[in-house]
C-alpha positions as CSV (number, residue, x, y, z in Angstrom):
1,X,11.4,-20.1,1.4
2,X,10.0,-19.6,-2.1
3,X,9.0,-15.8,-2.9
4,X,7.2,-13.8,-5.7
5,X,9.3,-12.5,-8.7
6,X,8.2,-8.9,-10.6
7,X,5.7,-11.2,-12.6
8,X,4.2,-13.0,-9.9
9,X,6.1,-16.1,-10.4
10,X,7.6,-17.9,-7.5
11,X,11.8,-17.9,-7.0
12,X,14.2,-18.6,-4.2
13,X,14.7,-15.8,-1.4
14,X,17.4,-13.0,-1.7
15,X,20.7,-13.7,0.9
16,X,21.3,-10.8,2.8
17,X,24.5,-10.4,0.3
18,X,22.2,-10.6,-2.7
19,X,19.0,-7.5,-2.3
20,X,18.1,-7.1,-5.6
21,X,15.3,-4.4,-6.2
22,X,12.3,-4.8,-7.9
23,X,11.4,-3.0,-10.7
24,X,8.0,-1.5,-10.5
25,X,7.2,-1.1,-14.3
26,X,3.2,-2.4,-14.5
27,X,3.1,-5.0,-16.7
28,X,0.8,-5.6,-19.8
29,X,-2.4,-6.0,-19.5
30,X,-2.7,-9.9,-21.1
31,X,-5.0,-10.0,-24.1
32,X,-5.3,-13.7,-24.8
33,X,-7.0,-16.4,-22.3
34,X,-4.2,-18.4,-21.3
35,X,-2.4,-15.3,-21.0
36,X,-5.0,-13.5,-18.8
37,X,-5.6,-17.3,-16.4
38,X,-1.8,-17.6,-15.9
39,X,-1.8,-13.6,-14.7
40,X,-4.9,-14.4,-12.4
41,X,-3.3,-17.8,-11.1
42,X,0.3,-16.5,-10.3
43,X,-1.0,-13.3,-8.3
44,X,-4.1,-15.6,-6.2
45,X,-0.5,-18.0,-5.8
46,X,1.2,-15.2,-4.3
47,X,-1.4,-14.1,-2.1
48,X,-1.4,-18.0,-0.5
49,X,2.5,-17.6,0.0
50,X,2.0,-14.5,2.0
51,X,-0.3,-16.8,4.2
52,X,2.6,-19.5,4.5
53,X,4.4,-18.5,7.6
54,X,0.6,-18.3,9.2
55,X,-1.2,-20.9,12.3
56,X,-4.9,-21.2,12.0
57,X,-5.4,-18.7,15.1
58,X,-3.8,-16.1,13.2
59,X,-6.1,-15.5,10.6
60,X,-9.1,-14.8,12.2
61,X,-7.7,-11.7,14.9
62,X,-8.9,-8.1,14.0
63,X,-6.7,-5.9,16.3
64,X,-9.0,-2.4,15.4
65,X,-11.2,-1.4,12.8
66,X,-9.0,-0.6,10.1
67,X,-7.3,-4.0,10.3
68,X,-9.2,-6.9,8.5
69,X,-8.5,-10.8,9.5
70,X,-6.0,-12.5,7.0
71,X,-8.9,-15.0,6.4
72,X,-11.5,-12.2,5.5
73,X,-8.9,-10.9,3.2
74,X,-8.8,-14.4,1.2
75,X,-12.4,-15.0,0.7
76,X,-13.3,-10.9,-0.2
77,X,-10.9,-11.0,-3.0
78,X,-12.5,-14.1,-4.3
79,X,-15.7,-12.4,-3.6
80,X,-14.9,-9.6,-5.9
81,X,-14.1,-12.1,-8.8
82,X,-17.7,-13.9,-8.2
83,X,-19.4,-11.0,-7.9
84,X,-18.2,-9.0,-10.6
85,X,-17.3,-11.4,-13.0
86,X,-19.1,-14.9,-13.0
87,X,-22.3,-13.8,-11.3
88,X,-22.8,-10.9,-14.1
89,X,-21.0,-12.6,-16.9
90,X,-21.3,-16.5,-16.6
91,X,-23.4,-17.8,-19.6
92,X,-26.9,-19.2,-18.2
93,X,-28.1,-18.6,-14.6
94,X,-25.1,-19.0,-12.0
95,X,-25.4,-20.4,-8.8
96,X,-22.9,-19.1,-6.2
97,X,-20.7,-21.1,-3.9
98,X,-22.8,-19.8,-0.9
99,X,-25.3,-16.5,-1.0
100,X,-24.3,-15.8,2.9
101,X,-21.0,-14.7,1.3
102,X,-22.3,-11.6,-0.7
103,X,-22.9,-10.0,2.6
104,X,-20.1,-11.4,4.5
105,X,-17.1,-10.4,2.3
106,X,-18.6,-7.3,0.5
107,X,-16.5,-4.7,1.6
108,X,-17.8,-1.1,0.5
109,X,-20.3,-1.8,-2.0
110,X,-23.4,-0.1,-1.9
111,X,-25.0,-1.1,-4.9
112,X,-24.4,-4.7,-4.3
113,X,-26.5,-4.7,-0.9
114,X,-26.2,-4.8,2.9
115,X,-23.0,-5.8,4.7
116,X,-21.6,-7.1,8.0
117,X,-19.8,-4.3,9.4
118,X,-16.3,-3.5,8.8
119,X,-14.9,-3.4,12.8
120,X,-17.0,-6.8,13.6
121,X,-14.8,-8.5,11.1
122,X,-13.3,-10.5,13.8
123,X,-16.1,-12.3,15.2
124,X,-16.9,-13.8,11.7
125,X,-15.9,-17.5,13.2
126,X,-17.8,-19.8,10.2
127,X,-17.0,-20.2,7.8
128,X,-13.7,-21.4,9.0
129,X,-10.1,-20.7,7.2
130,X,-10.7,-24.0,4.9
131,X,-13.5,-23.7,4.0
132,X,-12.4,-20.3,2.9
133,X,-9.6,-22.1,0.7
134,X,-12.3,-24.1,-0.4
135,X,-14.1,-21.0,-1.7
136,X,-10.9,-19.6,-3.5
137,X,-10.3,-23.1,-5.0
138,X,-13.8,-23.2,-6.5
139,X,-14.3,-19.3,-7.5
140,X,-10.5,-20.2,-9.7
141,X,-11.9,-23.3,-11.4
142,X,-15.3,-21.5,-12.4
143,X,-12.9,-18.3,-13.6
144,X,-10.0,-20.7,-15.9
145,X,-13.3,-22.4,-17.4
146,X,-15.1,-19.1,-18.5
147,X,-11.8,-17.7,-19.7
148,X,-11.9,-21.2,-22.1
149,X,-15.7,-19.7,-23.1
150,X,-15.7,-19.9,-27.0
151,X,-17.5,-16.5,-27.2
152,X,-15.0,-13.6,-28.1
153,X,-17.3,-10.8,-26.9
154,X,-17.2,-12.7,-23.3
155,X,-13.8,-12.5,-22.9
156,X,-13.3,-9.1,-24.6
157,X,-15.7,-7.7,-21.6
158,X,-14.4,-9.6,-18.6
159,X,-10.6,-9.4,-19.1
160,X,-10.3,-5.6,-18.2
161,X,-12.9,-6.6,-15.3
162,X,-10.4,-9.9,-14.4
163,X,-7.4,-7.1,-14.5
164,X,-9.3,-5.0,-12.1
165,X,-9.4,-7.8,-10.1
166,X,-6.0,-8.6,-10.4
167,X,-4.4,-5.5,-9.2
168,X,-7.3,-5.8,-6.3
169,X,-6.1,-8.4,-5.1
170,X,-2.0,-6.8,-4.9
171,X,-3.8,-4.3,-3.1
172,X,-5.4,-6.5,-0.6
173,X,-1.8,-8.5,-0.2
174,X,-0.5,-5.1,0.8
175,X,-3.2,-4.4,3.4
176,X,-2.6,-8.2,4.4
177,X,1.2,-7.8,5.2
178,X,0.3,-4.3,7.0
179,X,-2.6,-6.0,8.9
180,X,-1.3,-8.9,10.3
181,X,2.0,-6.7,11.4
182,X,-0.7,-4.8,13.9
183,X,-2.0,-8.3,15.0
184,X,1.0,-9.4,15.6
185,X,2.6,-6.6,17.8
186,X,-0.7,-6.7,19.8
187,X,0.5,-10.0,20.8
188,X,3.1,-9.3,24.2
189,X,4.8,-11.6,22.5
190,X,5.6,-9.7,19.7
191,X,6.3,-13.1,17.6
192,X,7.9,-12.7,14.0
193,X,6.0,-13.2,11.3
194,X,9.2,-14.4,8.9
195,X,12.4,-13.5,10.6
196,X,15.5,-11.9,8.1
197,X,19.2,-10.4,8.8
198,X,19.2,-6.5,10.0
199,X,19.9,-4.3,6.7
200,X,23.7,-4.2,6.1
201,X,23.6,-1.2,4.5
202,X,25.0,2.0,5.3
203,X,25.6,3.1,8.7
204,X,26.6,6.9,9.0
205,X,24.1,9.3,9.0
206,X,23.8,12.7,7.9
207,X,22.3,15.7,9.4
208,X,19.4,17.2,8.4
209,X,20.6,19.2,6.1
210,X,20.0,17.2,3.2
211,X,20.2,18.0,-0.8
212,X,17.6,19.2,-2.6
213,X,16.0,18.5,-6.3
214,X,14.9,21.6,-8.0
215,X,12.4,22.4,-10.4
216,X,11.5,25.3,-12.2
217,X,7.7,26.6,-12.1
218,X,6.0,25.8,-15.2
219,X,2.8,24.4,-16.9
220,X,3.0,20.0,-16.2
221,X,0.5,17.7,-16.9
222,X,0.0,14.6,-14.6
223,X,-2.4,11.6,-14.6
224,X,-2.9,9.5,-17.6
225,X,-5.7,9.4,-19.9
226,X,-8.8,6.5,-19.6
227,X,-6.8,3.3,-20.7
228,X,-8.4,1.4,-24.1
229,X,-9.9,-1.7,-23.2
230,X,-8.2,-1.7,-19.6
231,X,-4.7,-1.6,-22.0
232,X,-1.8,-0.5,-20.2
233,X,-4.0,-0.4,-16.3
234,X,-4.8,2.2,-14.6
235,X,-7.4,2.8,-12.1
236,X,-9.8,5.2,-12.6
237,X,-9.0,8.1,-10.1
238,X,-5.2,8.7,-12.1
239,X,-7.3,9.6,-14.9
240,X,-7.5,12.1,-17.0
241,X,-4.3,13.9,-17.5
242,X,-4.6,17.5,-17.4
243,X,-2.0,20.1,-16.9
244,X,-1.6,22.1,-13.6
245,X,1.0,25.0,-13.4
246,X,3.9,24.9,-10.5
247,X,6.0,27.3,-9.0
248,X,9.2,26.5,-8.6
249,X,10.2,24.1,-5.6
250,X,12.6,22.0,-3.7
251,X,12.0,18.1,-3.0
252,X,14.4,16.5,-1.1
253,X,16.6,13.7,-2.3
254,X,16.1,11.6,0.9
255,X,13.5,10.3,3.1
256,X,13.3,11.4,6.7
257,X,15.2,9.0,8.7
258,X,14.5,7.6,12.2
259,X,17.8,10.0,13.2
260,X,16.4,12.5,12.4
261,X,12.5,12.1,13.6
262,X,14.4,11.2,17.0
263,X,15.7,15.3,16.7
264,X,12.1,15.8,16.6
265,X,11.0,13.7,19.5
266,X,13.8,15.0,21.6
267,X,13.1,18.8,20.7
268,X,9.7,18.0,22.2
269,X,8.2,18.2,19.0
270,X,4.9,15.7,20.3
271,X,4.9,18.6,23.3
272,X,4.6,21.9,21.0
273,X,1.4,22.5,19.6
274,X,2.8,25.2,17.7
275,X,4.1,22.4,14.9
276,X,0.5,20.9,14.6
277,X,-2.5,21.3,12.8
278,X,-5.6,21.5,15.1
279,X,-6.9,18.3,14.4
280,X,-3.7,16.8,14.5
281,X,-2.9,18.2,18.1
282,X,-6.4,16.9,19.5
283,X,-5.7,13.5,18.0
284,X,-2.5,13.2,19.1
285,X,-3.1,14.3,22.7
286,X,-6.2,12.5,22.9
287,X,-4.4,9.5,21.7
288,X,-1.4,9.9,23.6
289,X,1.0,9.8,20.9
290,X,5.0,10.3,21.7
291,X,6.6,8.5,19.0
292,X,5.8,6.8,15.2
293,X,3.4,3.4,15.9
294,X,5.7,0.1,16.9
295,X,7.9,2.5,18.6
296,X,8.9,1.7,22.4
297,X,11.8,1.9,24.6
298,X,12.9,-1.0,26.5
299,X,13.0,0.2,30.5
300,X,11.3,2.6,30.7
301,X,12.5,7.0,29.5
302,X,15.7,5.8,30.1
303,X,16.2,2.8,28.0
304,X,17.1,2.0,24.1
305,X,14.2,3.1,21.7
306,X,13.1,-0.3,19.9
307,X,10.6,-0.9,17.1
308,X,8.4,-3.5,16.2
309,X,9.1,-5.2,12.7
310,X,7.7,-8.3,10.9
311,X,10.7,-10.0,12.1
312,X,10.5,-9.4,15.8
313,X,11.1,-6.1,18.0
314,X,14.6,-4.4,17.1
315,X,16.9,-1.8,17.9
316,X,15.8,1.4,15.9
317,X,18.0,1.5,13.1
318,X,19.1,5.4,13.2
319,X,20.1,5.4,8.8
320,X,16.3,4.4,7.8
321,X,13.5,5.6,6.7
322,X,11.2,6.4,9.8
323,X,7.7,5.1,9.0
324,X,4.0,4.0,10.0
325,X,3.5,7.8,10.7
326,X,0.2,9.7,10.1
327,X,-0.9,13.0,8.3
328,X,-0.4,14.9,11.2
329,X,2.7,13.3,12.3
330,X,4.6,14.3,8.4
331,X,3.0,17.7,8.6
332,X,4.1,18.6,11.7
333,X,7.9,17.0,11.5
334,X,8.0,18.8,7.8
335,X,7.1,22.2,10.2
336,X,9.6,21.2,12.4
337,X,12.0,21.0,10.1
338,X,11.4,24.3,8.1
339,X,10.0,22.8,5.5
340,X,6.2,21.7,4.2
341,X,4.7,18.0,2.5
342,X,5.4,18.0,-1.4
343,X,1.6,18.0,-3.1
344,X,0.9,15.3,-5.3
345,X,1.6,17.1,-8.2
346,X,5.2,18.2,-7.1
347,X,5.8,14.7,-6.4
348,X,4.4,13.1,-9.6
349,X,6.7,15.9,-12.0
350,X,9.9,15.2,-9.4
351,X,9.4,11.4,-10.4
352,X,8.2,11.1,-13.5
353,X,11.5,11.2,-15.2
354,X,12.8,8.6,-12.5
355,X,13.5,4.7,-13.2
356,X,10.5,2.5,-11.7
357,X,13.1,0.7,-9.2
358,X,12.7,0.5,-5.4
359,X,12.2,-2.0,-2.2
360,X,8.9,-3.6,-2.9
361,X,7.2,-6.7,-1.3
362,X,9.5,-9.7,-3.4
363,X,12.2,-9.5,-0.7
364,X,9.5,-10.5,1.4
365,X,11.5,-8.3,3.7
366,X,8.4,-5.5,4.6
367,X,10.6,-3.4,6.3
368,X,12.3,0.0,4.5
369,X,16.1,-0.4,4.3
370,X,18.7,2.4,4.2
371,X,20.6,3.5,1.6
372,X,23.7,4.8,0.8
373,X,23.9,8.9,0.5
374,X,26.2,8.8,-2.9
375,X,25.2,10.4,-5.6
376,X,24.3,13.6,-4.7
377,X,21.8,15.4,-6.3
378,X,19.8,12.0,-7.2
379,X,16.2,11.2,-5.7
380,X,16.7,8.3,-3.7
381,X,14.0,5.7,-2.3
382,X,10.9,7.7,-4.3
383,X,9.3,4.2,-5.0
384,X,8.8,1.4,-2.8
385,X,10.6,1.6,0.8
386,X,7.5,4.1,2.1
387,X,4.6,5.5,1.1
388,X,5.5,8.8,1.1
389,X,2.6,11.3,2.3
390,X,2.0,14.8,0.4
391,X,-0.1,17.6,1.5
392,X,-2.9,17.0,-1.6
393,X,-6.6,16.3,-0.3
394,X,-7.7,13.0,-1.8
395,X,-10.3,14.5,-4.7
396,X,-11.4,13.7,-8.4
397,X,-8.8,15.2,-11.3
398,X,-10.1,17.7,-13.7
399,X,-12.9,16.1,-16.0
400,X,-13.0,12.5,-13.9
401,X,-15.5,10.0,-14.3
402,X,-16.4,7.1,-12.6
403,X,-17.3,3.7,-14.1
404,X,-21.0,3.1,-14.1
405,X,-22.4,0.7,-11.7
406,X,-20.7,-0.5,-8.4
407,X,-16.9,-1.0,-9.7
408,X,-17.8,3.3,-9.9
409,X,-17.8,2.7,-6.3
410,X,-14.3,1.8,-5.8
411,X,-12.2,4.6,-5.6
412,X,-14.6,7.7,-6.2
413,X,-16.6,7.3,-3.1
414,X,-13.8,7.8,-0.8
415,X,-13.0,11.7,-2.0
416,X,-13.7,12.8,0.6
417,X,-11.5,13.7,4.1
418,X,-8.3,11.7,2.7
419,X,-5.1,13.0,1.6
420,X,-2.9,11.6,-0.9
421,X,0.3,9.4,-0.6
422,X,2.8,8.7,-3.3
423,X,5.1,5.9,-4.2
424,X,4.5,2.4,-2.9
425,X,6.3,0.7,-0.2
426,X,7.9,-2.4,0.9
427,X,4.9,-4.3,1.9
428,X,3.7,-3.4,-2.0
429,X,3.9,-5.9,-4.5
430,X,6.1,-5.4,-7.4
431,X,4.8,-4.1,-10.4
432,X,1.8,-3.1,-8.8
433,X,3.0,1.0,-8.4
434,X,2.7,3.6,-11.6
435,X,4.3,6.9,-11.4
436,X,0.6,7.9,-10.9
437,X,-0.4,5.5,-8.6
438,X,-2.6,7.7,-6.2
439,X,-3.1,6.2,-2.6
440,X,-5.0,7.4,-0.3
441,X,-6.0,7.1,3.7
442,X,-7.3,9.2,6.4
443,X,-4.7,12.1,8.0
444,X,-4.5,10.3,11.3
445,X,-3.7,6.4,9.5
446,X,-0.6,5.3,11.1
447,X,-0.5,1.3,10.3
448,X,0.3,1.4,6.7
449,X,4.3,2.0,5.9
450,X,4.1,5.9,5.3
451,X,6.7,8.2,5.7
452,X,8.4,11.8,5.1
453,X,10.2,13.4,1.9
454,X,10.6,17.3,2.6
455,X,10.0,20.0,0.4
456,X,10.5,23.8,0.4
457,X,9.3,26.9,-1.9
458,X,12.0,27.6,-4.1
């Protein structure tokens, strides 16, 4: 099966003898047309591919709220590219493909108008998955012909907008891979959505006890500043960069493994409310929560513990990373373990002198892989693999400002009872991660791939 390269392109699959990892550096933003219409085609290309190992029936399923349908995912990333770019910028009066859609497939968008609402995603039946295609095969057409628009000041306004939409739609394949992962394991079934080889990395695993990275207290600056004409990207809540001062600390040169959360669940650790924030205890004992999500054990206490991946249900592997765990989960293994969540800060100083290299989304493997322990001393896995949660409320940076009108509405409006995570995973596509990339999601969000790198006080 064909799969995306760093650039979007499309390539032959890795062999399990041949895991290359993808190097995460964001690309240029392109300045010329054809430049900027072969960037727009090769990542609305890649998107389709993710949709290849798909039946009709399985677009259409919404499992819970937070999980969209595959099929509402195509048509609201073409809806942002109408919307933003050839209804407000196509010379003359534009006619959309269908005026049903701007309430149908606006997501958030308050200044745009109503909405269906986000957990009745499901039951949107018509317009059916081709005719959705349809949709994205007309919105592309209209966008390569006004990128061929004669007038300079067109394209000089509506690439940065095109970019936007770019990197919108890599993080809509992301939420694609991570949403049809909880459609599928709803299914008793537990079908694969593209099978691969187990990881033949390293086995052994090492205790707790891991190395640390230490670094001295001092004045840092993180974020970057407002990018010129959208020139290299960055989205508006990484910006501006300001300085922050640091005491000294300890982040850990591993992620937390499955060995080691199993200490946790063994200790009783989803028993002792001593290791959990108050909101975290009421959820998870409301919930009923005794291990990470698309954890089970096969017959019953006594049996193997088994997890479901994008490849079918599997022994838990004890040497990776242990993910799809909340807020309250990472905080209260981190107590556990003696030790506390990096903040975002720590984290972005700990990486920023670190190669952009990881486990993304082009081994179209969407599961974390082990690693080998060598190299002592060395941050390991900090991008791609899992996102990695810190303890840092989701808020604006010293001196932020949104963009006027409703792209303002894209990241700003959601400062509010989130908390930050750090460093892209393997459902993310390549090249899509910065060192400050900020995600965000509530503390009690378990479907994404996040997971757990310690840190102490020094």
């Amino acid at each position: 099966m064909a799969k995306p390269t760093a650039d979007g392109m499309i390539a032959e699959p890795e062999t399990s003898s041949r895991r290359a990892s993808g190097r995460a550096e964001a690309p240029a933003v392109p300045i010329g047309p054809d430049e900027l219409i072969d960037a727009y085609r090769r990542v609305r290309g890649v998107t389709e591919l993710l949709c290849e190992p798909l039946g009709t029936e399985d677009y259409v399923i919404q499992t819970m709220p937070d999980v969209s349908p595959t099929k509402w995912h195509l048509a609201h990333t073409t809806w942002f590219f109408e919307q933003f770019i050839l209804q407000d910028h196509s010379p003359g009066r534009y006619e959309p493909v269908n005026s049903l859609y701007d309430y149908l497939f606006n997501s958030y968008y308050n200044a745009v108008g109503p909405r269906h609402c986000r957990p009745r995603r499901g039951l949107i039946s018509r317009p059916t998955v081709q005719e959705v295609l349809e949709y994205r095969r007309i919105v592309d057409d209209r966008i390569g012909r006004l990128l061929q628009c004669p007038d300079g000041a067109i394209l000089e306004t509506i690439a940065p907008l095109i970019t936007l939409g770019i990197q919108h739609e890599q993080q809509h394949q992301e939420l694609m891979i991570t949403d049809i992962k909880h459609v599928f394991s709803s299914n008793p079934l537990l079908p694969a959505y593209r099978e691969h080889e187990p990881d033949c990395g390293e086995t052994a695993v090492v205790p707790l006890s891991m190395d640390w990275v230490d670094v001295p207290e001092g004045v840092y600056e993180i974020g970057t500043n407002a990018p010129k004409n959208g020139r290299p990207f960055a989205y508006d809540n990484e910006t501006p960069r300001h300085r922050v001062f640091l005491e000294a600390f300890r982040l850990a040169t591993c992620l937390v493994r499955n060995a080691e959360f199993l200490q946790f669940i063994q200790d009783g650790g989803y028993q002792r409310p001593e290791h959990w924030l108050s909101f975290g205890w009421a959820t998870v004992t409301a919930e009923k929560c005794q291990c990470p999500l698309y954890w089970f054990r096969e017959g019953g206490d006594a049996g193997p513990w088994l997890q479901y991946t994008l490849a079918g249900a599997r022994e838990i592997d004890p040497g990776e990373p242990v993910c799809h765990l909340s807020y309250f989960e990472a905080d209260a293994f981190a107590r556990w373990a003696g030790a506390r969540l990096p903040t975002e800060a720590e984290w972005e100083v700990a990486a920023s002198a670190e190669p952009l290299v990881g486990h993304f989304a082009d081994s179209l493997i969407f599961h974390p892989r082990q690693v080998s322990h060598a190299n002592p001393g060395k941050l390991k896995q900090i991008f791609g693999d899992v996102w990695e949660w810190t303890s840092s409320s989701y808020e604006a940076y010293p001196g932020f400002e949104p963009p006027p009108g409703a792209v303002g509405e894209y990241n700003a409006k959601f400062m509010c009872n989130q908390y930050v995570l750090r460093g892209g995973s393997c459902a993310t596509p390549v090249g899509h991660v910065r060192r400050t990339y900020r995600n965000f999601f509530p503390p009690d969000a378990r479907w994404q791939f996040s997971g757990i790198r310690l840190a102490k006080d020094a």
